[in-house]
Every structure is written in structure tokens, then in C-alpha cells.
N, C-alpha and C positions, 0 to 999 in steps of 0.2 A: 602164123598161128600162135607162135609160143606168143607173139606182141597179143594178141586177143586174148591168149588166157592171161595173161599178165594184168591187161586192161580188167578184163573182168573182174579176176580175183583183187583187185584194187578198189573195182566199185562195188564189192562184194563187201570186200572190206570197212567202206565207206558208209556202205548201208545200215550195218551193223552198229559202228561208231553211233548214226544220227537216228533220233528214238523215232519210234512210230509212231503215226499220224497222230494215233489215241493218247500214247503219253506225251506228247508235244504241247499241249497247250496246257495241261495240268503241273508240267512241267513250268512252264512260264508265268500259268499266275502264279508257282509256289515262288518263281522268282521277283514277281514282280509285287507279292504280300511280305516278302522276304527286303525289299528296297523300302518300301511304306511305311514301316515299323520303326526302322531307326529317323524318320522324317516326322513321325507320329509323335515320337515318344521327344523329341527337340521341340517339334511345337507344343507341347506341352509344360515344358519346360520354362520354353520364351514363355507364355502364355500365366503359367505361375509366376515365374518374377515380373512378370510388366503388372499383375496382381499385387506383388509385394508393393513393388516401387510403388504404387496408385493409393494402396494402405499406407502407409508411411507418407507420403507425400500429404494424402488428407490430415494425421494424425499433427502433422507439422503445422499446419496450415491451422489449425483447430488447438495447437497449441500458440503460435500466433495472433489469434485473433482472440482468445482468454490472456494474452498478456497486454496487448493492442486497450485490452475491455480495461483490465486492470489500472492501466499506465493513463486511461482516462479517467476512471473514477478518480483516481487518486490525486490527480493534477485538481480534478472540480474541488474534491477536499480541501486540498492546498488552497487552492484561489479562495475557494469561501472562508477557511481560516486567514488568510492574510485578509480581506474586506473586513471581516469582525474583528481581528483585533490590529489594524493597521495601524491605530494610535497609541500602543502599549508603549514604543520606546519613548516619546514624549509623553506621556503620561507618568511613566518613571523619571524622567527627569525633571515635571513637575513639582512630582512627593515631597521632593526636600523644601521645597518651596514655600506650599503647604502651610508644613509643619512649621517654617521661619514667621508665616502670618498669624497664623494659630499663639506662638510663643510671641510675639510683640501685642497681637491681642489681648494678651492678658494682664499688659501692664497697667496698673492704675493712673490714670490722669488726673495732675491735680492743675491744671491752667486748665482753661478755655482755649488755647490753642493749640493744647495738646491731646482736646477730647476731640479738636476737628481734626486733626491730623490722623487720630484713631477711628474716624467716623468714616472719613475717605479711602482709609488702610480694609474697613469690614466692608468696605463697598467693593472695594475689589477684589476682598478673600472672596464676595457670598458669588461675585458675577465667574470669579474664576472654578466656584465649585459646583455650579449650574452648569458651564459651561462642559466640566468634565459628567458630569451625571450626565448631559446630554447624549455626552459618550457613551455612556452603559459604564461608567465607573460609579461602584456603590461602595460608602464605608462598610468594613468589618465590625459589627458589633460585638464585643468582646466582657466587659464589668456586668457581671451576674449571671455569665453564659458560662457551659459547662467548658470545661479545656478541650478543644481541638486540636491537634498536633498538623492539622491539614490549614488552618486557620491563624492559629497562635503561635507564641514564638516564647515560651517560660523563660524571662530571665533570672527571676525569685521565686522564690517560695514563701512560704508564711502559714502559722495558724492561725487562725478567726472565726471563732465562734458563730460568727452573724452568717457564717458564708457554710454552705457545703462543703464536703471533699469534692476536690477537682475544679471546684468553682474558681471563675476567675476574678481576683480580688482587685486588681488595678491596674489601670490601661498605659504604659508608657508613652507609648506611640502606637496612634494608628495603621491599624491594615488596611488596603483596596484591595478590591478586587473588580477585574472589567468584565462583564457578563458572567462566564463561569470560570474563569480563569482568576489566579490569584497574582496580584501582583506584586503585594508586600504583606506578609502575615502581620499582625499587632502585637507588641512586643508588652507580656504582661507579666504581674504578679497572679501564682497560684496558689491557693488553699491548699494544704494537707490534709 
């Protein structure tokens, strides 16, 4: 007997400890809303950074493809400025040339064999300056024109009545220029 009451007051015990029918299951969703929440509150989390990464990741991508844009325009630039002026560096080291046929041009010939030798020499200044105009190389006109500093190149000064202020009074040496580009400004006298 004492083992039955023992027994009982044990399951007595037992009963007491484990909740009743009623609070048993309100018990369990509180524990099972109570597990959810920290699983909730992590996917949400993953959920925001996989958002970041995906924002960032486009931003990169979007800054890649405006430098991608840029690295090409600029290359077309390039190319189209090298084809237009791909003949500058010979062309500059024609100038001197030039200006050598230009100064023997203008010697006076007094033989007959020295006006054909001068006749043969304009033949090949006029074909060597067609050939460059063909270029898009055009002289700088400079005697009567106002002073450019983008154009001219002052190595006097002078006053001259005939002439304006700023005007330019005498052409040393010719300027070119190949399309818009200047190759060699003309080195002149200016009015005061």
C-alpha cells in the first residue's frame, strides 16, 4: 500500500508538472511562434543583403558598361584623328623644303640654262604643292590680316602708316595648316 500511495503521489505529481489538455497546445504554438521569429527575422536579413549584393552588383556592371561606352568612343576619336592627320609628320618635314624651293625661286636668271633649270625647279615646287593641298594642307595667309597669336608667330614689330594697329605688315615665312590643325604659324612683322 505505502508502494501505491508512493506510486500515486508520483503520478500526482507528474500530472501537475504536465499542463492540461487546454494549455498544451497554446503552449506549443507559443513555442513554436517563439522558433519562427528568430528563422524570420535571418531570412530577412539574407534576403536584404542578397538585395544589396544584386544593387551593387548592377551599379558595377552600369559603371562598366559607361566606361566600356567611353574607352570606345574615344578609341573612334583616336582612329578618326590619326586618318585625318596621318600625314602631319611628313608634311613637317616637307616645310623646310618648301621654303628651300621658294628661296632658289627667286633667283633671277640671267642664261638660258639657268631659266630652264629654274623652270624644272617651279615644276616641281607647283606639283609638290598640289600634292600637299591634296592633303588638306592650306597656306596661312598672314600680309594685311589682323595678328592672330593662334596663326602668327611676331618676330618684329614696326610702325606703318599704310597698315592698322595689329595688322600684319610682312610675312617672313610661311604658316600651314592641315585641315584645322596648325602646323607651323607664319612668322611675321607687326604694326603698332
Amino acid at each position: 500500500m505505502a508502494e501505491e500511495k508512493d506510486l500515486n503521489q508520483e503520478e500526482k505529481e507528474e500530472m501537475e508538472q504536465q499542463p492540461s489538455t487546454e494549455e498544451a497546445p497554446v503552449q506549443a504554438e507559443n513555442a513554436t511562434a517563439e522558433e519562427e521569429q528568430p528563422a524570420a527575422d535571418a531570412s530577412l536579413e539574407k534576403i536584404n543583403e542578397l538585395e544589396q549584393k544584386l544593387e551593387e552588383a548592377e551599379n558595377r556592371y552600369l559603371r562598366l558598361l559607361a566606361d566600356f561606352d567611353n574607352l570606345r568612343r574615344r578609341t573612334q576619336l583616336d582612329r578618326e584623328a590619326s586618318e585625318k592627320y596621318r600625314a602631319q609628320s611628313l608634311i613637317s618635314d616637307l616645310l623646310p623644303l618648301l621654303d628651300n624651293f621658294e628661296r632658289a625661286l627667286k633667283v633671277e636668271a640671267s642664261n638660258e640654262q639657268t631659266k630652264s633649270v629654274l623652270q624644272g625647279m617651279e615644276m616641281v615646287y607647283k606639283g609638290l604643292v598640289a600634292a600637299l593641298e591634296k592633303e588638306g594642307v592650306e597656306v596661312i595667309e598672314a600680309v594685311g590680316k589682323e595678328f592672330d597669336p593662334n596663326f602668327h608667330q611676331a618676330v618684329m614689330t614696326d610702325s606703318d602708316d599704310q597698315y592698322g594697329p595689329n595688322e600684319v605688315i610682312e610675312e617672313f615665312q610661311k604658316g600651314y595648316k592641315l585641315k584645322d590643325r596648325i602646323i607651323r604659324p607664319s612668322m611675321v612683322k607687326v604694326n603698332q
